[in-house]
C-alpha positions in Angstrom: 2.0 20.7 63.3 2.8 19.2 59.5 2.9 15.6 61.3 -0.6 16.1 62.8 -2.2 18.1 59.6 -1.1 15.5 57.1 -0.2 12.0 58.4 -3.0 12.0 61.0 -5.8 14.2 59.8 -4.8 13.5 56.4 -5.6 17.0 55.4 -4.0 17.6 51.5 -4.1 14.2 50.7 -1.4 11.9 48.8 0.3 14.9 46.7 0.8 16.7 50.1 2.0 13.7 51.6 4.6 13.4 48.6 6.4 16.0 49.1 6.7 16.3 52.7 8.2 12.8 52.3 10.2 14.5 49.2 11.1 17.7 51.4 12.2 15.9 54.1 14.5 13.6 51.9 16.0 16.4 49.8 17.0 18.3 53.2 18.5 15.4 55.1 20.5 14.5 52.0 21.5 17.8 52.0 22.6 17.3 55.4 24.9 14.9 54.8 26.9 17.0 52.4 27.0 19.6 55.4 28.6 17.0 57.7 31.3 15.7 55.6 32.0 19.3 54.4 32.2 20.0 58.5 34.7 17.0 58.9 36.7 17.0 55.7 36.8 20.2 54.4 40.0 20.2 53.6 39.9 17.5 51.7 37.4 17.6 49.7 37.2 20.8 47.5 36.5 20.8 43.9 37.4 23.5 41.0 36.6 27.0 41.8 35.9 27.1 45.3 33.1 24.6 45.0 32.4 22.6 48.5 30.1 20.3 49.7 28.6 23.5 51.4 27.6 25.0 48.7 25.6 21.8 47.6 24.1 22.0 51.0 22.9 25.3 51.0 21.0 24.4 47.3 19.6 21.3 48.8 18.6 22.8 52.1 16.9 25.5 50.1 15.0 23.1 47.8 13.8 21.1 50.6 12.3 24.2 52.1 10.7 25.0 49.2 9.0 21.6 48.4 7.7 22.1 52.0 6.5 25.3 51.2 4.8 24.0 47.7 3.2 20.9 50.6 1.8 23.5 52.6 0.6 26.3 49.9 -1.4 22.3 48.5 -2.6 21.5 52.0 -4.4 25.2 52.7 -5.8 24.8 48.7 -7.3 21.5 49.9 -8.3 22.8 53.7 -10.2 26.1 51.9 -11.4 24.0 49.0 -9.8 25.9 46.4 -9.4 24.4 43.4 -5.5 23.6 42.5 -3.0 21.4 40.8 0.5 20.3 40.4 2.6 21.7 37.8 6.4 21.6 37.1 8.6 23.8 35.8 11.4 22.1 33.5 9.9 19.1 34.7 11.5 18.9 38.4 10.5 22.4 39.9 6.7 22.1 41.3 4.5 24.7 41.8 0.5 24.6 42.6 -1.4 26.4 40.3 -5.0 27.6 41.4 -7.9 26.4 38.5 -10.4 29.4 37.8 -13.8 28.8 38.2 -16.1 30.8 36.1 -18.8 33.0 38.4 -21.2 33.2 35.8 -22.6 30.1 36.5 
């Protein structure tokens, strides 16, 4: 359903686009810490408990929630809301809906 909403249709446009590409990256990167944390667990273990699985669970999670942030940009574009990009501490994006005054 993403596939056919924003690469075919094109619905969201190119700040969509970026971060499905961006959500998809994040996650499968993440993914690869879950494999070798799978294989060499017992390996590879840093100071106070920390594993590769614990980075996978924070990538996994960000991925998800640049997808999320893709599809809340993609129904602000479908219903014609007005919206924009923002970050918080400069790598955490978030739309933010633009008031319109009624009074007009």
């Amino acid at each position: 359903m993403v596939y056919t909403l924003v690469f075919k249709k094109g619905v969201g446009g190119k700040v969509t686009r970026n971060l499905n590409f961006c959500s998809l990256f994040v996650y499968l990167a993440a993914s690869v810490f879950w494999m070798i944390d799978m294989f060499y667990c017992d390996k590879f273990s840093f100071s106070h408990g920390m594993t590769f699985h614990i980075i996978w669970h924070f990538g996994a999670g960000f991925g998800a929630y640049l997808g999320i942030v893709s599809m809340e940009n993609c129904r602000c574009v479908a219903l014609g809301k007005p919206c924009e990009l923002r970050y918080i501490f400069g790598i955490i994006p978030y739309m933010k809906l633009i008031a319109t005054s009624k009074l007009e």
